[in-house]
C-alpha positions in Angstrom: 38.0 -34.0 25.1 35.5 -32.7 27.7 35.9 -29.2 26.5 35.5 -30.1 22.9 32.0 -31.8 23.4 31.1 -28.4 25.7 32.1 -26.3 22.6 30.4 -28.6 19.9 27.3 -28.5 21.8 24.7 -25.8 20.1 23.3 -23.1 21.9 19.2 -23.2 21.7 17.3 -19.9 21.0 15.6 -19.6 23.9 12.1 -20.1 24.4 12.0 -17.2 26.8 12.5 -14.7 23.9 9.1 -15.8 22.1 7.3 -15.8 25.5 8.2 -12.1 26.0 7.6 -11.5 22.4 4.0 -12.7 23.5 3.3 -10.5 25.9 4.1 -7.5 24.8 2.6 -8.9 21.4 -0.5 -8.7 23.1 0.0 -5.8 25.3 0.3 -3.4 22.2 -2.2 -5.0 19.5 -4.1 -5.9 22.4 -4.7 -2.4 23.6 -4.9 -1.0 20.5 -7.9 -3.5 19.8 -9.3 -1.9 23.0 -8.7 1.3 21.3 -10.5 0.4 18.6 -13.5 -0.3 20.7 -13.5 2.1 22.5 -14.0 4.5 19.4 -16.4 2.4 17.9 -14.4 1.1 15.1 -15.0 -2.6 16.1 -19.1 -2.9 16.7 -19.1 -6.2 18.4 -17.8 -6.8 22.5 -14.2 -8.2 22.2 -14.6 -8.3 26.0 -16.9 -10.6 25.6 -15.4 -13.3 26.8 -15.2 -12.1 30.1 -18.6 -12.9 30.7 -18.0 -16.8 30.9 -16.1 -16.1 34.2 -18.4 -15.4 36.6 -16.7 -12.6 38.6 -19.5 -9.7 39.2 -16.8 -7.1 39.8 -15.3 -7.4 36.3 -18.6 -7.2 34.2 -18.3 -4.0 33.8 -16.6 -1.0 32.5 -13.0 -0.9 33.1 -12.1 -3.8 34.9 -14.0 -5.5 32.0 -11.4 -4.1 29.5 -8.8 -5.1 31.7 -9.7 -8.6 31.8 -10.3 -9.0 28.4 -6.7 -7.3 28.0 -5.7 -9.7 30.2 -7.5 -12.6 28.4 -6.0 -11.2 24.5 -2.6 -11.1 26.3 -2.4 -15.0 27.3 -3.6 -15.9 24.3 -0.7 -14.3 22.5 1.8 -15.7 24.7 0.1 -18.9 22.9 0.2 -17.8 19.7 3.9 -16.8 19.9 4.9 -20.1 20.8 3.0 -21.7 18.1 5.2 -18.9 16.0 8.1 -20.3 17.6 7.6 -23.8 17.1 6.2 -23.7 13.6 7.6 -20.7 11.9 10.4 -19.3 13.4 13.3 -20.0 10.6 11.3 -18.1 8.1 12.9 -15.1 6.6 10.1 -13.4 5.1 7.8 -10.5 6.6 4.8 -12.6 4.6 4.8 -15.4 6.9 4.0 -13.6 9.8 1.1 -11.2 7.3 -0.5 -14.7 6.8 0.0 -15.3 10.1 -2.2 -12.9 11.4 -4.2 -13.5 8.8 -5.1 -17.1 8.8 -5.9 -16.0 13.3 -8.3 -13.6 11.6 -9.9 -16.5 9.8 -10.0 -19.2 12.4 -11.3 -16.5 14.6 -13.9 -15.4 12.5 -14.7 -18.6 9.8 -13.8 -21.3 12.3 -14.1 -20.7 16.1 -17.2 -18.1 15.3 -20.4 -21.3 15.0 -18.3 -22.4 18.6 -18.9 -18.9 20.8 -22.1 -17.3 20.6 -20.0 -13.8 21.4 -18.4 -14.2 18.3 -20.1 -12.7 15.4 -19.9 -14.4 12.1 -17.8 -11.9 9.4 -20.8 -12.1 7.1 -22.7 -9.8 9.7 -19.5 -7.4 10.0 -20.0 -4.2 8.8 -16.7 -3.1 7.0 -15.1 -0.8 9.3 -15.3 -3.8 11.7 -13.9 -5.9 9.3 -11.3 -4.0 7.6 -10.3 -2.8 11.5 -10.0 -6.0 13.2 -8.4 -7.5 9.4 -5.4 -5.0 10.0 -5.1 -5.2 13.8 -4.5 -9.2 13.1 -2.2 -8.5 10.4 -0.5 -6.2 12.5 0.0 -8.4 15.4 0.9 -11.6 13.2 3.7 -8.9 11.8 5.0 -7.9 14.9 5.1 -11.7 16.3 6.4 -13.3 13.1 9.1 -10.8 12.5 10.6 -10.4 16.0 10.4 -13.8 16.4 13.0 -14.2 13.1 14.4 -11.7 13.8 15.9 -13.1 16.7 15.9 -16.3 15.7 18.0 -14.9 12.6 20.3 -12.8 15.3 20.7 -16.1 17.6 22.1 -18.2 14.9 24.4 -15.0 14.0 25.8 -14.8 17.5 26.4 -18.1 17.5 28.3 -18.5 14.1 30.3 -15.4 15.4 31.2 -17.4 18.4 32.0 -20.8 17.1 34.4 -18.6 14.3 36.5 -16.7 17.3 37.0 -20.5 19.0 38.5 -21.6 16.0 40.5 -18.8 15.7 41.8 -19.0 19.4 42.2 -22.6 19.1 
């Protein structure tokens, strides 16, 4: 009886998954933001956030990029697991497009009258626009989709599993 409740009991998609999904999430769009910057295809500072933590040593040049990297990488560790919780069972690439995005609109619509350092999309010239537009799709894209993906692939496994127990019963 013991070892029927064991087998009964459902596997959960880790958590874990979606955190590392985060990171390099961020790690990839992240630096390819930085990229962006750094050819002048995004006009405003998106380290600028850096400046509210008042570290001398990091205002500056490359550690500045690095902690703004640093920043955009935690914050899509967040992201993901608001992707987890929220959206994970979906089985479209579009949710994770609107994803990104509806990030691009609260970044720019909602959170912009909140931090001075972030520039209102009205004042955007349109390589900004269009760059940072595509570099949020993109991320949403990447998050939403391996996120379902595995998600998708967990509950495969699983159905694979539960099958071969019958069948060895």
């Amino acid at each position: 009886m013991e070892q029927k409740q064991i087998r009964e009991k459902k596997a959960e998609f880790p958590l874990s998954y979606a955190l590392v999904i985060g990171l390099f999430g961020g790690l990839i769009w992240g630096g390819a933001a930085q990229l962006a910057a750094y050819f002048h295809f995004i006009t405003f500072d998106i380290n600028a956030v850096v400046k509210y933590v008042n570290v001398p040593k990091i205002q500056n040049g490359f550690p500045k990029a690095m902690a703004g990297l640093a920043f955009q990488i935690g914050i899509s560790v967040i992201l993901a697991i608001v992707y987890f919780f929220l959206l994970k069972k979906s089985k479209t690439i579009w949710a994770g497009v609107l994803f990104g995005a509806a990030l691009w609109g609260i970044l720019f619509i909602v959170i912009h009258p909140l931090l001075a350092s972030i520039p209102s999309w009205r004042t955007l010239n349109t390589d900004t626009i269009s760059t940072t537009l595509c570099l949020f799709i993109l991320y949403g894209l990447f998050i939403g989709y391996s996120i379902s993906y595995g998600y998708e692939q967990h509950l495969l496994k699983e159905k694979r599993l539960n099958a071969w127990k019958k069948v060895n019963e």
